[in-house]
C-alpha positions in Angstrom: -202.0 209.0 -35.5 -199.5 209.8 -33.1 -200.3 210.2 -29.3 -202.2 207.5 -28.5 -202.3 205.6 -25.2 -203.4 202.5 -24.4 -205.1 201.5 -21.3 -207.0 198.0 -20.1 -210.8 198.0 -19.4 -211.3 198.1 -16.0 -213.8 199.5 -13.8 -211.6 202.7 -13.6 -211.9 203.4 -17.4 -215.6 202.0 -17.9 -216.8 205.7 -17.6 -214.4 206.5 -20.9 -215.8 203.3 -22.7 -219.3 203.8 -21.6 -219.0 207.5 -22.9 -217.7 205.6 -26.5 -220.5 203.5 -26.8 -223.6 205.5 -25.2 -222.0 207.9 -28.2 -222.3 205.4 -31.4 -226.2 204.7 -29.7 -224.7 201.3 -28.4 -222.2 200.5 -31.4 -224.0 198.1 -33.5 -227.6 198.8 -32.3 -227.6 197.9 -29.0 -224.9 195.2 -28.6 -222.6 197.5 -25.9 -219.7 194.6 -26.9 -221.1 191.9 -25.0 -222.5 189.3 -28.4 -219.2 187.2 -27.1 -219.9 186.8 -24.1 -221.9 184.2 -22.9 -224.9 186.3 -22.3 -225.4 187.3 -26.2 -226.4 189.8 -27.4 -230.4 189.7 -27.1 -231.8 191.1 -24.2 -231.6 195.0 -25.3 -229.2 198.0 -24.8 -230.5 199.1 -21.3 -229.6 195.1 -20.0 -226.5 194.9 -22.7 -224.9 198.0 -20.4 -226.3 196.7 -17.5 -224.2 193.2 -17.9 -221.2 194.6 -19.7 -220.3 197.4 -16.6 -221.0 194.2 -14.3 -218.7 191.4 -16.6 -215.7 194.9 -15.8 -216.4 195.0 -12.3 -215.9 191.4 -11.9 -213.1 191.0 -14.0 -214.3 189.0 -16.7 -214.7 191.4 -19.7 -211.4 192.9 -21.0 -210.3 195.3 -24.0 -207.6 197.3 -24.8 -209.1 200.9 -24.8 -207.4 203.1 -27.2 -207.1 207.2 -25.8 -206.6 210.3 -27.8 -205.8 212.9 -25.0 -208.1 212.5 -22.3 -211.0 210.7 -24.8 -211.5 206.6 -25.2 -211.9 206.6 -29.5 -211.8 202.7 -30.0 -211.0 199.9 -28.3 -209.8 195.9 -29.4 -211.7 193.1 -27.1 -209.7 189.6 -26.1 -210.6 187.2 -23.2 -209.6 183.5 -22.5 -211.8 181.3 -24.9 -214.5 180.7 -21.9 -214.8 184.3 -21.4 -215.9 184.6 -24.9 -217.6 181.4 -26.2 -219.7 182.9 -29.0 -217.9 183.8 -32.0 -218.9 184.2 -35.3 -219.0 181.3 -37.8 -218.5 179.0 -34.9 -219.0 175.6 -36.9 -216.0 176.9 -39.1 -213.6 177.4 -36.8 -214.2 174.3 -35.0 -213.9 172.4 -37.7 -210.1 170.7 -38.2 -209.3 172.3 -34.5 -207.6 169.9 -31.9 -207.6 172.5 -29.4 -209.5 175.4 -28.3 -206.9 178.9 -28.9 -206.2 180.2 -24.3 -207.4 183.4 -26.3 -209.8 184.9 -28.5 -209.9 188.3 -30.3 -213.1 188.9 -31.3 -214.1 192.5 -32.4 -212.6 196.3 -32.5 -214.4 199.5 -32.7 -213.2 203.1 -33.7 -215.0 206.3 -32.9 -216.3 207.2 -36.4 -214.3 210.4 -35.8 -211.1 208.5 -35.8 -211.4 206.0 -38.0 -208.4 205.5 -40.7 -205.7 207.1 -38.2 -203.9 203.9 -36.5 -206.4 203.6 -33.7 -206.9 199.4 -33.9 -203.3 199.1 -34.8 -202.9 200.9 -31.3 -205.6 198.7 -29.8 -204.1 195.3 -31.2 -200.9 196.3 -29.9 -202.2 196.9 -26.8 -204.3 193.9 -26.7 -201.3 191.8 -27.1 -199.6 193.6 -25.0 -202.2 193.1 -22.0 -202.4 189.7 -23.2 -198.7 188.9 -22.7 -199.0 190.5 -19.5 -201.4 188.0 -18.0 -199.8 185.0 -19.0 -199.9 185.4 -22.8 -200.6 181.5 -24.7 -202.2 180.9 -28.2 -204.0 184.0 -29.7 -206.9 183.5 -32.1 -208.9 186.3 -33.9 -211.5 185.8 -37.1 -209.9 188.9 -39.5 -212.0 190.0 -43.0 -209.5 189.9 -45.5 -210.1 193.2 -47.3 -207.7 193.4 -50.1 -208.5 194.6 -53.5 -211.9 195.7 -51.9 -213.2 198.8 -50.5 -215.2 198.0 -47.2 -216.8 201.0 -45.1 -214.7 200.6 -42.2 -218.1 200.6 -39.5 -218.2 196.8 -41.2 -214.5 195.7 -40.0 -215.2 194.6 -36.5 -213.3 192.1 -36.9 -210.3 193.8 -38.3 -208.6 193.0 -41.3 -206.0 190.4 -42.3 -203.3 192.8 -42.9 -203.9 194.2 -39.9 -203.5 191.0 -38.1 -200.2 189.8 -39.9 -198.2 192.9 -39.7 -198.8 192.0 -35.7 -197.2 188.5 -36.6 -200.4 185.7 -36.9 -200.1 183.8 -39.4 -203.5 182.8 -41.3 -204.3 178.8 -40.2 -207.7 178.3 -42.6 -210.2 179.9 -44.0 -214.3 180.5 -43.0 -216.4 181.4 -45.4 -215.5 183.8 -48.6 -213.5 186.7 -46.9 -212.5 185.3 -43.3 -209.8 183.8 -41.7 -208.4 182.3 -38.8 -205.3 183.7 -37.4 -203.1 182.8 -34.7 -199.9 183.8 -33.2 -198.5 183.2 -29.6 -198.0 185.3 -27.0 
């Protein structure tokens, strides 16, 4: 897909994500990208928005927000490690590690009109790119290694490993049957 942009969450695009995710009923029933965070994901959609719009005002949620013309259609979250404590299979990764990564990637999502066009290559660009841009370090992510499968693509929220090497990480161990950690500095 050709003609996308790129632009970080901030409180100035949080209308454009909060149109993106009030559209998708909350992406994921309810979780409004905030099951990272701290907070969790377990308080409902109304409080979900309520501390996901306050995490971007403060400064302490970021994404790389993929646009097609003047419309937000996916977007790649990262934050430092603290920012975004809970990850999935969180024993796993752990495990073997002598040092937390300065950054985590932990989800993407794609406007279900979009989906299959380049938008989370655009939005793992960007990420990295944003990344880089605040002082860069070592950049984990928890990819599903999808080859020789077929996986609706509203299931790869974490993306996939071929994503996430043709970007340069390099897969350090495996968690579970189908996912992996990756890592690559910035």
């Amino acid at each position: 897909m050709t003609g996308l942009v790129v632009k970080p969450l901030d409180p100035a695009t949080w209308p454009d994500f909060a149109r993106l995710v009030e559209k998708h009923n909350g992406v994921w029933g309810g979780c409004w990208c905030i099951a990272f965070h701290a907070e969790g994901a377990k308080r409902g959609k109304d409080v979900h928005r309520a501390d996901k719009e306050r995490l971007v005002r403060e400064g302490r949620a970021h994404a790389a927000l993929v646009y097609d013309g003047a419309d937000a259609v996916g977007w790649c979250q990262f934050g430092p490690t603290a920012e975004l404590p809970r990850i999935k299979h969180g024993r796993a990764c752990r495990e073997g590690q002598a040092q937390l990564p300065d950054w985590r990637i932990t989800c993407f999502f794609v406007d279900r009109d979009h989906r299959r066009r380049g938008v989370a290559d655009a939005a793992l660009k960007g990420a990295l790119a944003e990344i880089g841009r605040l002082g860069g370090g070592v950049v984990e992510s928890y990819p599903q290694d999808a080859e020789g499968r077929r996986i609706s693509s509203s299931f790869l929220h974490n993306g996939t490993l071929a994503l996430f090497e043709r970007h340069g990480f390099a897969p350090t161990r495996r968690l579970g049957k189908n996912h992996w950690v990756v890592t690559r500095r910035v």
